[in-house]
Every structure is written in C-alpha cells, then in structure tokens.
ROTIKOL-610248 format. One record per residue (C-alpha): residue in one letter; z, x, y. Coordinates in steps of 0.001 Angstrom, whole numbers, plus 500000, padded with zeros to 6 digits. Layout:
BEGIN
REC aa     pz     px     py
REC  A      Z      X      Y
...
END
This chain:
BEGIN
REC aa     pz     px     py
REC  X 087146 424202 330660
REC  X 085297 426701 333064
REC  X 086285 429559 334315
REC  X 087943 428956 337738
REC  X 089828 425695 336425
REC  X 091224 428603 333356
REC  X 092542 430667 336049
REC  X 094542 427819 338169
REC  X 095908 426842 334192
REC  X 096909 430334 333579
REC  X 098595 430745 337561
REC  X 100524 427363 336896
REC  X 101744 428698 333524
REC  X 103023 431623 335217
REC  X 104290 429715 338256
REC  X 106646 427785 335322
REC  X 107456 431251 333947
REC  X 109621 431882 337335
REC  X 106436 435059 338065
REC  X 105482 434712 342047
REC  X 101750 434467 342062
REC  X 098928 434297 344628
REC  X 095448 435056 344783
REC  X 093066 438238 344666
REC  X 089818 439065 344843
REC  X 087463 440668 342184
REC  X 088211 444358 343956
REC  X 092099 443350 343069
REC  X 092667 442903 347100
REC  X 094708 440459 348144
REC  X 092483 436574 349442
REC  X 095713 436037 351710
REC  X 095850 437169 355396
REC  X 099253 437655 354373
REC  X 101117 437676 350787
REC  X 103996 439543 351496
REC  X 106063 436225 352010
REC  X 105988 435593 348544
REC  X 107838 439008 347299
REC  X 110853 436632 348673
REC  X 109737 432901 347937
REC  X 107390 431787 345509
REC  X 104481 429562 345939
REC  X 104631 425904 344603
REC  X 101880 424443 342536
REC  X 100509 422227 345527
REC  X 100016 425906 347453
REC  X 098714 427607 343999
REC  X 095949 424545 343462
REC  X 094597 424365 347343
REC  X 094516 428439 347133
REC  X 092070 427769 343761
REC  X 090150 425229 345012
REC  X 089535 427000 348016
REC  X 088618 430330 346090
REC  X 087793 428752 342503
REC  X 087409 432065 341101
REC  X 090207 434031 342671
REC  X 092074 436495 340152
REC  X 095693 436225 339673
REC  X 098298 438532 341356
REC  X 101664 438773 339997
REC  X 104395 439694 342556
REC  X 106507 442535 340646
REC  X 109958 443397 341575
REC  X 112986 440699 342299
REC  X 111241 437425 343231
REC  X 109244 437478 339603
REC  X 112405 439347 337755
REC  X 109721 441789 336168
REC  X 109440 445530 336244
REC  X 105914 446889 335064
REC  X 104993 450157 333586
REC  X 101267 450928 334283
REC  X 099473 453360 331848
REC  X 096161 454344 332931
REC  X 093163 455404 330571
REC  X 094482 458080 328686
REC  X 098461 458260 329600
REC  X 101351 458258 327205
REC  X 102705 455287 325343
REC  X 104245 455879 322603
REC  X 107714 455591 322459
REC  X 107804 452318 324866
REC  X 110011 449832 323864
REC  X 107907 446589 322508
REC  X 107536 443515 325347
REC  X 105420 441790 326903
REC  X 102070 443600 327471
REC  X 098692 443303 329052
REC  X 095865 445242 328633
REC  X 093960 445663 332083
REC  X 089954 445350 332837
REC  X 089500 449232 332779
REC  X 091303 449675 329416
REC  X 094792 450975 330941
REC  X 098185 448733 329846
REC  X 100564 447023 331676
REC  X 104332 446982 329997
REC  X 106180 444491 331424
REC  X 109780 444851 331348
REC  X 113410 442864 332808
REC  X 113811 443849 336970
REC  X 115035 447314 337382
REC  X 115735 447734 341034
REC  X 112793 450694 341348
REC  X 110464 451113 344152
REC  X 106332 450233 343895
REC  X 104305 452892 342395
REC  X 106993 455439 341550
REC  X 105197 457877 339434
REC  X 107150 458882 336224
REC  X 105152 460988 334401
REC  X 101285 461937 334244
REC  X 098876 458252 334619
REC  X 101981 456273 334309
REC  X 103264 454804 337552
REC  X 105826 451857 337827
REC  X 104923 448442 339067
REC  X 108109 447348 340979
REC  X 109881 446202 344295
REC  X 107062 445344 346532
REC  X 104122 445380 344651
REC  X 102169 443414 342134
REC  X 100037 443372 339309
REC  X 096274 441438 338299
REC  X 097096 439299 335468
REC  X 095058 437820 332569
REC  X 092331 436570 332531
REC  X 091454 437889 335483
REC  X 088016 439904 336044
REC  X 088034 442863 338585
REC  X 084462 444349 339369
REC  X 084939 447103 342068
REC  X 083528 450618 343109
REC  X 086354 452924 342794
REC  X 086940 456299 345539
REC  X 084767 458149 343544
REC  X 081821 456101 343423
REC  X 081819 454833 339723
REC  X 082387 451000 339209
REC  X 085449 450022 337474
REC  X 086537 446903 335962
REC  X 086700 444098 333331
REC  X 088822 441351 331818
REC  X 092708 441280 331359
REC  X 093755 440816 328249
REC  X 097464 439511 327208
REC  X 098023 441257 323412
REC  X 101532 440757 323268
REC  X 103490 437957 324604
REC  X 106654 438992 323937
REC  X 110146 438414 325169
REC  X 110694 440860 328151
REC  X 112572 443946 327210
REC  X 115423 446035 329152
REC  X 113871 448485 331486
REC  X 113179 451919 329738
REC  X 115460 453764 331760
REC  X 114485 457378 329792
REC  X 111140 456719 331269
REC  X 111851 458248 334705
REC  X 111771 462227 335320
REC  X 115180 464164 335569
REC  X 116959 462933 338363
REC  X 115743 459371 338369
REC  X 117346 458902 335318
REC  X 119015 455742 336873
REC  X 116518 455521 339560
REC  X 118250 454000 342679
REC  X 118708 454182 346633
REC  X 122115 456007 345808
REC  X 123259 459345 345200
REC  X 126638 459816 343826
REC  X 127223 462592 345624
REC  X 127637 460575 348506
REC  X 130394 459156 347482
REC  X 132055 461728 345726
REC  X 135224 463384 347894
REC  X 137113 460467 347375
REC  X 140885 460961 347808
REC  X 144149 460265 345248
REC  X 145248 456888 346446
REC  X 142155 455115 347366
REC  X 139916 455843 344430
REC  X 140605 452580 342550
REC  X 139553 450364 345402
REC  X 136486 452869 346135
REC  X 135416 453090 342715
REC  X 135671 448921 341679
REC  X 133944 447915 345049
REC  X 131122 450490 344249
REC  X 130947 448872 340630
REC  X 130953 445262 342166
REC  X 128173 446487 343933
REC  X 125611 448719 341478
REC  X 126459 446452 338938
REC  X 124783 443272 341125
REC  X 122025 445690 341799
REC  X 121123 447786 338405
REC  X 121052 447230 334320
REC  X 124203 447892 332868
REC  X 123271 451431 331561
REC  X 121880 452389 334372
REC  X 125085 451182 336638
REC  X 127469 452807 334081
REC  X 125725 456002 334398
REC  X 126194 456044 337978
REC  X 129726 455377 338034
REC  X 130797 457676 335745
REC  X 128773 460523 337786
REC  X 130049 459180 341131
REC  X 134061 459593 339596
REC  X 133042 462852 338216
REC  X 132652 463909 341897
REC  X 136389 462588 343011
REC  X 139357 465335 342822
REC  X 140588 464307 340795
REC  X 139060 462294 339147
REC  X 140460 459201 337229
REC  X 140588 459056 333413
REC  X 137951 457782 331600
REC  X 139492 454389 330070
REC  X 140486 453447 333769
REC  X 137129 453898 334672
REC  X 135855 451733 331973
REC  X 138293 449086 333111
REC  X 137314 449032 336563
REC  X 133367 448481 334862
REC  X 134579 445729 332831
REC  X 136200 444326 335477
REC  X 133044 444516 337435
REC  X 130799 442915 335331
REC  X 133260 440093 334465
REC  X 133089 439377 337981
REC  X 129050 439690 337872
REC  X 129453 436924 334958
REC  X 131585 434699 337305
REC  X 129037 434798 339827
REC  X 126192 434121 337981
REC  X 127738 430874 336639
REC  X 128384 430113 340370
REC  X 124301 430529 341289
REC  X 123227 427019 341052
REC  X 125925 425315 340234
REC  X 126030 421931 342282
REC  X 129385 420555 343819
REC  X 129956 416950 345444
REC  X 131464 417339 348694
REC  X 132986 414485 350721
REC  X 134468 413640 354172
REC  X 137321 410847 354679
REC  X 135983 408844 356970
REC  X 139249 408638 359047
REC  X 138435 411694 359960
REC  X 134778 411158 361403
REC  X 134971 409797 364720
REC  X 132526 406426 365334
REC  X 129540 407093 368212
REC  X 127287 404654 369518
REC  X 123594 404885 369231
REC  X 122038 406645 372202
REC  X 118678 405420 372819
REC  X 115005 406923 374322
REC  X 113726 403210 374597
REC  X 116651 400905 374264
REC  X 117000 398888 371073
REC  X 113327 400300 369876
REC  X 113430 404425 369799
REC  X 116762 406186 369376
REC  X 117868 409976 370523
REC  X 118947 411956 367401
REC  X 116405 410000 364758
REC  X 112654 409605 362998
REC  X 110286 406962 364467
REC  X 107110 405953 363078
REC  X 103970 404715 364664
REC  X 101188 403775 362616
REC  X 098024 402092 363109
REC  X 093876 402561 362304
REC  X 092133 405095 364499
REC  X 090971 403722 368085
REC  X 093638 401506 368780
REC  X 095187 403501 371362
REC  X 098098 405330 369513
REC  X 097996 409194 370556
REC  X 097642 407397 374511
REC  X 100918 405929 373528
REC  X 102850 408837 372623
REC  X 101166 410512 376230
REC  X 102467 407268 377648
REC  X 105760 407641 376309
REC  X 106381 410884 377482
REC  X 104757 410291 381636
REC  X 107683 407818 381211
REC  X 110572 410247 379847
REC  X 109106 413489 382401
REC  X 109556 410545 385553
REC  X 112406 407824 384365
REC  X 110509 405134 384814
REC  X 111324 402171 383581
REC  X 110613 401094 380446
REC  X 108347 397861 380211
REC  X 109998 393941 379688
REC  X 113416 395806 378705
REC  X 113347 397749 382768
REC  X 115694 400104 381613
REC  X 115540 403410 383011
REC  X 113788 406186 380352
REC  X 116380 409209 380461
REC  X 114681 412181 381991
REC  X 113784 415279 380101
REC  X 111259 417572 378391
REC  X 108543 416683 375831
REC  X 107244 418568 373096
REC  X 103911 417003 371854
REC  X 102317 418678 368636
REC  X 098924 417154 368638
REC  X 096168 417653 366040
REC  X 093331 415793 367061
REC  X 093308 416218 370921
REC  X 092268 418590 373505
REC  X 095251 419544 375673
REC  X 092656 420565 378497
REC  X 089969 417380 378382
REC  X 091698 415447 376872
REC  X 096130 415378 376508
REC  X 096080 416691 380362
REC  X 093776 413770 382022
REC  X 095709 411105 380354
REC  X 099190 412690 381903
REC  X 097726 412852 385092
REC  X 096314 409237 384635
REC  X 099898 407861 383863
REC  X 101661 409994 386965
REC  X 103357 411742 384476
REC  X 105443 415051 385676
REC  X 103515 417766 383633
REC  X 105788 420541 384305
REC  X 108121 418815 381956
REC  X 105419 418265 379146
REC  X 105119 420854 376697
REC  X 102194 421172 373771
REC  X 102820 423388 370354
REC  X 099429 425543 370461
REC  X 100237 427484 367047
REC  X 102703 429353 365369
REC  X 103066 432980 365809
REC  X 103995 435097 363383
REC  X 104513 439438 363041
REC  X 103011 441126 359509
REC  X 105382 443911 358495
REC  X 102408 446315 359924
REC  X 102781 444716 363356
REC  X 099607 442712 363352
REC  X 100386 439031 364884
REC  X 098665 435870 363303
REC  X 098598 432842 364712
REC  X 098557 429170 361604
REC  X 099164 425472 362240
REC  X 102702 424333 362367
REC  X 103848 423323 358669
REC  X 106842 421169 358310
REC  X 107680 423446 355162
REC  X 107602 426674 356859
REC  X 108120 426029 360619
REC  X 111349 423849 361113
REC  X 113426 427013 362450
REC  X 110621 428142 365059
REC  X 111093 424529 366230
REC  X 114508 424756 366261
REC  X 114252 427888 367847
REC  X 111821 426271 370998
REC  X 114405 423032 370977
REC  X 117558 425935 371642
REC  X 115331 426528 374736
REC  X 114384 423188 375796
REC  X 118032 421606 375669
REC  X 117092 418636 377949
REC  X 114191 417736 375743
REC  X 114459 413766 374557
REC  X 111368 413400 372665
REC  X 109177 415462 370059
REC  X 105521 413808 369284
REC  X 103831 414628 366074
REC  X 100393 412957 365829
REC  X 099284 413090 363469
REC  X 102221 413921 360493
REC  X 099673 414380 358005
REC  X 097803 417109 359728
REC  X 101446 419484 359451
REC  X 102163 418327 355508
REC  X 100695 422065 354396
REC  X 099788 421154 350810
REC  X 102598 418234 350484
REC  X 101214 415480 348386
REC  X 101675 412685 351026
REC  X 101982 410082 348218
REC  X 104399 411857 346803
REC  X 107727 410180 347553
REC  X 110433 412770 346355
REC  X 108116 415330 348246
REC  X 108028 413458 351322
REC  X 111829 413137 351533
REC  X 112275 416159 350889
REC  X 110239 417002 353429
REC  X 111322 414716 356229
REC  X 115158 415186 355776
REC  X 115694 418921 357147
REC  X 112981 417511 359789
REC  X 116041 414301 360286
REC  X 118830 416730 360370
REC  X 116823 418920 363469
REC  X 116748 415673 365215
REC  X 120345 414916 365150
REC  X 121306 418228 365727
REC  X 119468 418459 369182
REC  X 119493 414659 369964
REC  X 116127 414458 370628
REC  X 113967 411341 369203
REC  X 111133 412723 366733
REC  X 108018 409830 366544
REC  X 105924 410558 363840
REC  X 102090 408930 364229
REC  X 100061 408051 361091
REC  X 096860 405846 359447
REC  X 097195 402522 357977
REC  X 096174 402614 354624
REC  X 093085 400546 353400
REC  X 095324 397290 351660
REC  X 094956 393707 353710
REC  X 097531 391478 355191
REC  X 100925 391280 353127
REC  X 104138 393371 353953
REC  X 103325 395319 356682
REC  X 106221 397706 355538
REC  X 103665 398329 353260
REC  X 100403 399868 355290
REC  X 101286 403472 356465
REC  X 099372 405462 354621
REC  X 101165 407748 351678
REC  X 104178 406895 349982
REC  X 106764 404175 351534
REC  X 108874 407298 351897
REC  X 107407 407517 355630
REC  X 108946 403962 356121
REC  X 111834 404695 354194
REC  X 113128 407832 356067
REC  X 113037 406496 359965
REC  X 115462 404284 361280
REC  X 112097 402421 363267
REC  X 108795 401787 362580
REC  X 106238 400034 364535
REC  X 102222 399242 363729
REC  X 099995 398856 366976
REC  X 097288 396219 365463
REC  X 094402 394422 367269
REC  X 094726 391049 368350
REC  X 092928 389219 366240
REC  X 091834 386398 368744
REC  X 091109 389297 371228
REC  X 090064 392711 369926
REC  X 090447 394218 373831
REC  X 094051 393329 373592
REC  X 096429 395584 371788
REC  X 099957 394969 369878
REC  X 102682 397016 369333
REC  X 105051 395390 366740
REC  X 108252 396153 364861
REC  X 108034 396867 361039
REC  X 111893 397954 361004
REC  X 114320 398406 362612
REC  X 117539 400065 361148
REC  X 119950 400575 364029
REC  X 119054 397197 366578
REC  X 118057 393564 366184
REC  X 114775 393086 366609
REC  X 113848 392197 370042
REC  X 110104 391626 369428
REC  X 107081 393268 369705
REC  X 105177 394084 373007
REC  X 101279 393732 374209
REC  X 099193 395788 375921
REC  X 095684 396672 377473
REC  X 093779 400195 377878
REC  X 091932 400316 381111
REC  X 090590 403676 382993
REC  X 092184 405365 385762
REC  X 090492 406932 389091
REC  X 090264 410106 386993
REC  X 088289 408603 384147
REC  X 091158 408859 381462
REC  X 092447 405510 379438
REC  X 095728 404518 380552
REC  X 097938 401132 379277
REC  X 099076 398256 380911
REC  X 101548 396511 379359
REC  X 101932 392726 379526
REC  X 105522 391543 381147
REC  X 106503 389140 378050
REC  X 107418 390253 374591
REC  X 105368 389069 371519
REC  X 106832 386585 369512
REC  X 104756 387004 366062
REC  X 105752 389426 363306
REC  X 104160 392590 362967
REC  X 103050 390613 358806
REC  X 101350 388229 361202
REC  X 099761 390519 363337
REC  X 098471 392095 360480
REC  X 097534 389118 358560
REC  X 093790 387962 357682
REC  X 093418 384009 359416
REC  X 092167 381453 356959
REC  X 089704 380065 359700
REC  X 089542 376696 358414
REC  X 093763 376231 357887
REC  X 094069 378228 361334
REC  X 092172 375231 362964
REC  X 093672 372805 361719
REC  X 097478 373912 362496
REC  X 096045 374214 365778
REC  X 094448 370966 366305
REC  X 097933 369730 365179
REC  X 099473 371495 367654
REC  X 098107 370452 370142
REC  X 098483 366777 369410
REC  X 101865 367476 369214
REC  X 102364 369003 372453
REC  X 100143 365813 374229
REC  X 102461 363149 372922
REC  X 105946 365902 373464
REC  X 104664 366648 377287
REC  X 102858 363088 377893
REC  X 106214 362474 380008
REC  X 106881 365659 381977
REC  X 108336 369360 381776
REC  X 110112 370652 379323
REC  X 112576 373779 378530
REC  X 110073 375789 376609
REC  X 113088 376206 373907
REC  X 113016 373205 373535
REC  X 109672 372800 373265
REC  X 109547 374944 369960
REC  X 112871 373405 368571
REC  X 110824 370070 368348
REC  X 107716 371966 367230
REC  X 109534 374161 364371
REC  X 111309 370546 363543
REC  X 107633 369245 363342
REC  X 106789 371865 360886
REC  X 104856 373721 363390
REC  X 104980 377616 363436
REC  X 105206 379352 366369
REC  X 101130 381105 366012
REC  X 099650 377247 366089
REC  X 101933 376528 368722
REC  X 100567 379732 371322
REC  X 097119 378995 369893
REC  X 097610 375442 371066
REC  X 099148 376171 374422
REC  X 096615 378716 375206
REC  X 093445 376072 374656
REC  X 095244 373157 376727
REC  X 095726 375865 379622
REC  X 099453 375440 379728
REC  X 101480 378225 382076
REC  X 104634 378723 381427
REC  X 106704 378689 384509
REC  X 109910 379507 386076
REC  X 111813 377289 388851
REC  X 113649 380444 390022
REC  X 114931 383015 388506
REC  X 118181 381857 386950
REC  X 116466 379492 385032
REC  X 114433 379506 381619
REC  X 110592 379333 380611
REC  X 109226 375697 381020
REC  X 106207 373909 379723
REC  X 103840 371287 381314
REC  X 100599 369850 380949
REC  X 098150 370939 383871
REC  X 096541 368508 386317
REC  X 092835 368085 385349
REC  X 092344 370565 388703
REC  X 094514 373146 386792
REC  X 092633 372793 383186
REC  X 089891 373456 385437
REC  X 091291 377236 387192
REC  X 093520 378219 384513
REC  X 090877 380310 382682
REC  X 090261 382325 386301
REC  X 094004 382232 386774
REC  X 095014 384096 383781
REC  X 093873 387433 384725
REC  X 095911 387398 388001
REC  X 098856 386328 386296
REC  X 099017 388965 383300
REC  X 098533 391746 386058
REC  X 101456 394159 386359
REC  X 103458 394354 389470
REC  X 103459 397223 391433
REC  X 106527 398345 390806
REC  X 108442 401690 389173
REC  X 106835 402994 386298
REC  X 102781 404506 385556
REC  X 100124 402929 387809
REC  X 103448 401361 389748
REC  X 103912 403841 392223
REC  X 100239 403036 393804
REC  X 100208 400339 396512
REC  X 100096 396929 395446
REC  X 096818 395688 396444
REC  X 095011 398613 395015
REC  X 096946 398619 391484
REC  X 096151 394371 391351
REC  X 092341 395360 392195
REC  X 091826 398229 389700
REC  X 093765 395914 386795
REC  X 091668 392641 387448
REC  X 088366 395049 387499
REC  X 089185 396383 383483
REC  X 091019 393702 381859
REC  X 089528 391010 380168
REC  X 089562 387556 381801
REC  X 089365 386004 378529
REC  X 092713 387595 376848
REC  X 095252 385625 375542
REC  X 099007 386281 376268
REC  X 101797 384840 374554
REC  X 104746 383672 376393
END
C-alpha cells in the first residue's frame, strides 16, 4: 500500500470513528477553500475519497470540538505532562503530544498553562500518519510524522487542567445569575441545570451550580440543590434516548383530501413531480428542454395534444451550454419570451470572514438556495436540470439507496412549489431490451419519476428524431411523438414536430433490426395490404385489426405502407384515418409529396407565429424528403 492510498485508509477509519475530517497540506494549512462547514456536518466517504484522489498526499485534519466529540490537549516540545489522565494520544511530527480527551465545551487554543494549549470548539488537529514539512515564524523548518502511541478509550476532560478561574471553563459566570430571589429560585436554579448540564461534564456542571446558588440570598440547602441536579440529568438521560430514536407516523386517509393531477404537458409532464429525459449525446435533448420552456414563457400549444402550455417562469440549470452562444440563440430561435427564462449561473456562498465564493449547484448541499429562488419565482412551472449527473457532487450515480436518497428531498421541493422538475441524462452503453433499462446509473433514476421518456434515432432515418414513453406513472400512455431539427434565420437548431403520434414502443425504438427477419415481415406486409385494399378504402382501424389478426405487427405494417406510398387520409374532419392504394400516377409523386405533407401548419406555437408561406418554405428547405412518418 503506498503512501497516499494509507492516508485515505486512515481518514475513512476515522470518518467510522464519528471524528470530522478533511484535508491539509504538508504546512498543516487547510487544501479546502473552505472547511469550516464541517465543524457542523461531517464529510461522507464519497467527499473524503474525491478530496484524496484529487490531493493523493493530503494530511489529515481532525475537526476538534462538538462535531468530532473530542477535546485535545496539545503539549509542545518541552511542556508538562505528567499527571494527565491516560487516553488516546498522538505524538506530533515535531515531537510535541496530542491528548485527546471526551468534548468539553472549551474554546480553540485556550492556553492553560506554559506550551500546553487546548485543541477545542473550532479548531482541529493533523492526525497520524500525516507528514508536515514547513518553515516556522522564526525561520527554522519544523516537522515530521504523526505517530498514534496509545489508542485508548477517550477519557473525561481533565478539568484541573485549566488555570484558577477556568476551573469549569465555560461562557458563564455565576455571578450573573446570582441575586436570585426567595420564591423563584427553584425554577431558576433547575432550568439553569437543564441547561449546563446539556452543555458541560457532570463535574464541571455541578461545580457551577453549586457556585451559582452560593450567590442567591438565601440560598437553598444543599440536598435540594442536589435534587434539582439529579433531576437535571435524569432529564439529560431522557433526551438522549430520544436522539435517534425512529417513530412511524401515519395519516387516515379520510382525512387527506383527493386532488387531481395538474399537468405542464397534459398526460406526459406533470406540475408538482420528477421527469426524466434520457438519450445519447447529439440527439437533440438540451434543444428540447429550451423548447419546452419557449412553450411554457408563451402558452403555446403543445404539439398533436393542442393544449394550451400554462404560462410561467423557467429555471434552466445547464452544464454543458453557453447561456450567451448558445441557451440564448435557441430561445430566440423558438420565439420564446426570455424575460421569463431564468439560468442558475452558480451558487453563492459568504465565509465567516466575509469573503464570497461562488461552486456548482450540488443536489446535496443546494436544495434550500433553490427553494429559496422558487419562494421568489412563485409562477415558475418548470425547473430543467441537464445534465443530473453534472450536480451529483460525489454521489455514486450507481448507487441506488444514494440516488433515492438523493432525489426524494429534490421530489418533495417539487410538490411543495408545484413546479415540474425534468431531469436530462445518457443512455448507458447496453443494446436493445427494456428500455426501462438504459439511463445511465442505477434504475433508481427510473424508479423515482412518475415519467420517463428516451429521444432515440429513427432507425430507418437517422435525420428523424423520437421522443418515446418509458413510463408513465400518473396517465395512460398516449404514445410517443416525432420530430426534426432544422435551423432558424438566426442560425440556431430549432424542432419541428410531426402532427401524428408514434405508434411503436420506446423497446422498439430502441431495438437492433434483424435485417433479414425485418424484410421479410415487410414483404409480408405488404402482400397483405395488396390483397386487403385490392377492393377499395378502408378505416385504417380496421386495417390493423385484420393485420394484427394476420399476425402482423404494427412496425411491418408502417414499413409496408410507407414502400407502397400509401397516405393516409381524412374525408373531413369528423371522420377517422383511411387507407388506399395509390393510382400508378400517385406511386409515382408520393415520394415528392411527403415533404409537403409532414410540414407544420402555421399556426400557434414556435415557428407558428411566422406567415404561412415563409414557415412552409424554410421547413421544406431543411427537412429531409426522404423521412418516413408513421401515421
């Protein structure tokens, strides 16, 4: 084992000891911008291994004081020990000790006698086997190896340590609350002892309280003050058990009153819940969450479904693009209403010394300043995080406990302003099968949203683009959608979606065709649909009620349709989806025909608001002629 991988053993050891660690350097200066956090939370392992690996040979600080429950007397060359009670103990790289004792509540580097200062509230020691090499204020150079030569059980705080009058060293002087008058110096006295008692070692606390009723005229009789103390530290006792202890709580549901989903995108993204969107870079999935929200800042209406998107704010926390050249231009191309479009640049955060620093949002750290920015957005309706595993901070992302535990406060936020929260990740590297299966990580990702959708290539057209339904939890599943990227007047990418739902499964999007099988399903297809049509029309439900009877799924079926240049068509508009054979004149346009036909009206929604001719003529230019729809 080197050196650097003996260090992260030794931190990890301590981590499990309940001691709040973090890295320092060789001159025993802290490696963090900031460790003061962690005198009030300790670092997991998943922080304590990426702080290693990014400085492999980073000494090890140990926070002193509450957070670690440790107290540390520091002798320097040539101070006092004898007479120290026997603990744990350390000996340091210049040949001082370090005596670590149970928490005392005593403030960093209180000097008690000559070279002897205590370790305590808001400071920290270098632990073993650290190696400090430094030049000290004088010039000389100081340092060496830590050395642990006892590892024993820690022992009370030496209280006779301190100097006179820090005998009981604490924030309070019994003199302040001496003067108490006859008649209220039982309650006085037992809510002081509730207090020092939750605060100090028992000598130390009984010591104070006995000086603090000394001061009251008169003052009350020693076994009444010993009662009070007992009473004190029996409640101390109770409350101790209490710390940790885990209670089932319930609700009767007659008294939870039933609401109805509210939707973002009807039946496919609700208000108040976790979406994801996955799919393999370049396919057009950060454009979709800019799409989404030019739809929310406008209401426009929401393609095939043409319900109205409720108007809001948007909060976009974005990774991988540029707001300026890149986030910007693609709002603009989609007519979206900026001023109603807001993007996360950073957290901001205030050192005790006033200094601001700026990190990455981290879903471990940063859920209240979002709930915080929501409080003042309250008409925001959607929150974009693309990608989630850039804002993980150390969280093992195939982890699946982790990952819940990660994603439910993040669920809670959601409900609690009503906004919808999609999620963007990668597929992972696996072929075909279950697409519940391909986000990248843990199925945890799938398992906490209520919706999950994959956009895929087409396989018979790589220009085209689908967006299909892994789950669904709170609607039926109303089928996936298509769609095409083409360039706006301003040079961004902007999508077009097609005006008929896809019928496929997202597995069969996904799925790997055996070429050979593929052709001949389709060859039987379409002999099937030459002998059903040879005699007219039909009711294209009907159509695939015979086919599906025929043993003829519905991907053979399009395939088939598609190669014999059959349109689907509608008498009027009351009516359903029928299918004919074409004239030998309509074989013969329906390839030019096709890209007219899969153009988007000019009607309410991105692009829609141009004039008709000019929105038909920019479409035809980008999209490719040789696409194939399905009906």
């Amino acid at each position: 084992m080197n050196m650097s991988q003996n260090l992260l053993k030794y931190a990890l050891e301590y981590l499990q000891k309940g001691w709040s660690v973090f890295p320092v350097g060789k001159d025993k200066k802290p490696l963090l911008t900031e460790w003061k956090p962690f005198q009030t939370r300790k670092a997991t392992e998943e922080e304590a291994r990426e702080w290693w690996k990014i400085w492999p040979d980073a000494n090890i600080g140990i926070v002193t004081g509450k957070i670690s429950g440790i107290t540390v007397v520091d002798v320097e060359v040539g101070g006092k020990i004898e007479g120290l009670p026997s603990t744990y103990t350390v000996k340091t790289g210049n040949g001082g000790w370090h005596f670590y004792y149970q928490h005392a509540e005593i403030g960093n580097k209180t000097r008690t006698r000559e070279l002897t200062d205590i370790r305590g509230d808001g400071g920290f020691v270098v632990a073993p086997p650290s190696v400090t090499d430094y030049i000290n204020k004088t010039g000389l150079r100081k340092g060496g190896a830590y050395e642990l030569v006892a590892d024993s059980d820690l022992a009370e705080f030496p209280i006779d340590l301190l100097p006179k009058g820090q005998e009981y060293a604490s924030p309070l002087n019994p003199a302040d609350y001496a003067g108490i008058s006859e008649g209220s110096r039982n309650d006085k006295l037992h809510a002081l002892a509730c207090s020092v008692v939750q605060r100090f070692p028992e000598k130390q606390a009984w010591h104070f309280i006995q000086l603090t009723n000394e001061g009251y005229r008169p003052p009350l009789p020693a076994g009444e003050v010993r009662a009070i103390f007992q009473s004190a530290l029996r409640l101390k006792i109770q409350k101790r058990e209490r710390v940790g202890k885990r209670t089932a709580l319930i609700r009767r549901l007659s008294d939870i009153q039933p609401e109805e989903i509210q939707w973002l995108w009807p039946e496919r993204i609700a208000l108040g819940k976790l979406t994801l969107l996955s799919g393999d870079p370049g396919l057009g999935k950060s454009l979709l969450t800019t799409t989404l929200a030019a739809y929310i800042s406008k209401g426009f209406l929401w393609p095939i479904d043409k319900a109205e998107a409720p108007v809001g704010d948007v909060l976009l926390l974005s990774a991988e693009d540029d707001a300026a050249d890149t986030i910007r231009p693609r709002l603009d191309a989609a007519q979206a209403n900026c001023d109603k479009i807001h993007v996360l640049e950073s957290i901001q955060e205030v050192n005790a010394e006033g200094e601001t620093t700026r990190t990455m949002f981290s879903f471990r750290k940063d859920l209240q300043a979002i709930e915080e920015l929501l409080q003042s957005l309250p008409a925001c309706k959607l929150v974009a995080i693309d990608p989630v595993s850039a804002y993980l901070d150390g969280t093992d992302s195939h982890k699946n406990a982790d990952i819940r535990a990660l994603l439910a406060p993040l669920a809670d936020l959601a409900a609690r302003h009503n906004v919808a929260v999609v999620m963007v990740s990668h597929l992972n590297k696996n072929s075909g099968g279950n697409a519940m299966y391909r986000t990248m990580g843990t199925l945890a990702f799938v398992a906490a949203v209520r919706a999950a959708y994959i956009v895929t290539k087409d396989q018979e057209n790589p220009a085209r683009r689908l967006f299909m339904p892994v789950k669904n939890n709170l609607a039926k599943d109303i089928g996936g959608l298509a769609y095409s990227i083409i360039t706006a007047e301003n040079g961004a990418p902007v999508i077009v979606w097609e005006s008929e739902p896809v019928s496929i499964t997202a597995d069969e999007a996904l799925a790997i065709p055996e070429q050979n099988e593929e052709h001949t399903a389709t060859d039987e297809a379409i002999d099937f649909l030459r002998e059903l049509l040879a005699n007219g029309e039909m009711e294209a439900t009907e159509v695939k009620k015979e086919a599906k009877q025929a043993g003829i799924n519905d991907k053979p079926l399009r395939r088939a349709r598609e190669k014999m240049g059959i349109k689907p068509k509608k008498a009027d508009f009351s009516g359903g989806w029928k299918w004919a054979l074409p004239s030998y004149e309509d074989a013969q346009s329906a390839q030019d025909a096709r890209t007219k036909e899969r153009a988007p009206s000019a009607g309410r929604g991105p692009l829609g608001e141009r004039s008709g001719d000019g929105l038909l003529k920019m479409v035809n230019e980008h999209l490719d002629p040789n696409a194939k729809y399905i009906d």
